[in-house]
N, C-alpha and C positions, 0 to 999 in steps of 0.2 A: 504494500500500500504506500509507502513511502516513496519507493522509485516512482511508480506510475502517478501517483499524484503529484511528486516534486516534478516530473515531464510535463504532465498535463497542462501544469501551472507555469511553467515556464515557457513554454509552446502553446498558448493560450488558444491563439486562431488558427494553429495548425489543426490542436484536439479540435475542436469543435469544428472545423470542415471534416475531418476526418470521422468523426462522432455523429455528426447533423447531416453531413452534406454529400457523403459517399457516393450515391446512388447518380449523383450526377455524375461522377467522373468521367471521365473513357473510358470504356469499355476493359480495355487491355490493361490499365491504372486501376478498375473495379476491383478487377480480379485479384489482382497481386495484393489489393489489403485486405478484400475477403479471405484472403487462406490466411493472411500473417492476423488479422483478428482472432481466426477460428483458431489459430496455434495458441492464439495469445488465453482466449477463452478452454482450452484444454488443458493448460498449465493451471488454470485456477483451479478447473473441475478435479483434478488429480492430486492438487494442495488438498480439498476439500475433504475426497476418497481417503486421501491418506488417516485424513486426522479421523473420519469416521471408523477405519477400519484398525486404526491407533486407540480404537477406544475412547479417543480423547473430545471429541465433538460428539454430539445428538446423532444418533441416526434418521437421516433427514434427505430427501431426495436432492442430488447435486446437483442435477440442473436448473434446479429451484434455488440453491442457495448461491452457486454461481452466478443466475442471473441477477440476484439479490445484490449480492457486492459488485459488481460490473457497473449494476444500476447506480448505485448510492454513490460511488466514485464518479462516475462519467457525468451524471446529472452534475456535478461540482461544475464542470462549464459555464452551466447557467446564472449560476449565482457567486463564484467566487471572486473578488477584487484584488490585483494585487495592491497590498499596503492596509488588507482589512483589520479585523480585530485577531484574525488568528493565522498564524502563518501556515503554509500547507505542510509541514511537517507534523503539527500538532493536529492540525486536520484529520492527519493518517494516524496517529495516535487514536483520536476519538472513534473515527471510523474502528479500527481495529477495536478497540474495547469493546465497542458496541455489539459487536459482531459475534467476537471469542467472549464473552459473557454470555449473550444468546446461546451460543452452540457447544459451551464448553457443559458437560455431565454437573450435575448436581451431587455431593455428595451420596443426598439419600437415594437416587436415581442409579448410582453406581453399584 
C-alpha cells in the first residue's frame, strides 16, 4: 500500500488516466495495461490467498477482498490533494489498519 499509493500520488494525472481513462487508449496501449493491471490485480489476490491460507486473515472470498483494497486505494485519485492534512504514507498506514483489523482472526474466532 505504501509503494502504490506513494506512485499514485506522485503521478497524480498519470493514475487517474490510467485508473479513469483507459478505455480510451489505442487499442494496442489498451492492451498492454490491461494485462500489466491484471498482473498487478493477481499479486494482491495471492497476498490475500496467502494470509487466508496462513490462517492469518478471515476466510473471505478474494476476489471480493481484492477488489475491496484496489477500490479504496484507487478511488484516492479523486479526492487526495497534495499538501493535504495527511501525507500519503500515513494514508497507507490507515488504509492498511483498516483492512488487516477487518481480516485479521479474532482471538475467540481462532
Amino acid at each position: 500500500m505504501q509503494t502504490y499509493i506513494g506512485r499514485m500520488t506522485q503521478n497524480a494525472d498519470l493514475a487517474a488516466v490510467m485508473l479513469l481513462e483507459h478505455r480510451s487508449l489505442e487499442p494496442g496501449l489498451r492492451a498492454g495495461h490491461v494485462a500489466r493491471r491484471d498482473r498487478f490485480e493477481a499479486l494482491w489476490r495471492q497476498i490475500v490467498r496467502e494470509g487466508i491460507d496462513q490462517g492469518r486473515f478471515k476466510p473471505m472470498d478474494v476476489a471480493v477482498v481484492t477488489f475491496a483494497l484496489l477500490g479504496v486505494q484507487n478511488w484516492l485519485i479523486t479526492w487526495y490533494r497534495e499538501g493535504g492534512r495527511l501525507r500519503p504514507a500515513k494514508l497507507a498506514d490507515q488504509f492498511a489498519e483498516l483492512f488487516l483489523a477487518g481480516l485479521e482472526r479474532s482471538s475467540k474466532a481462532a
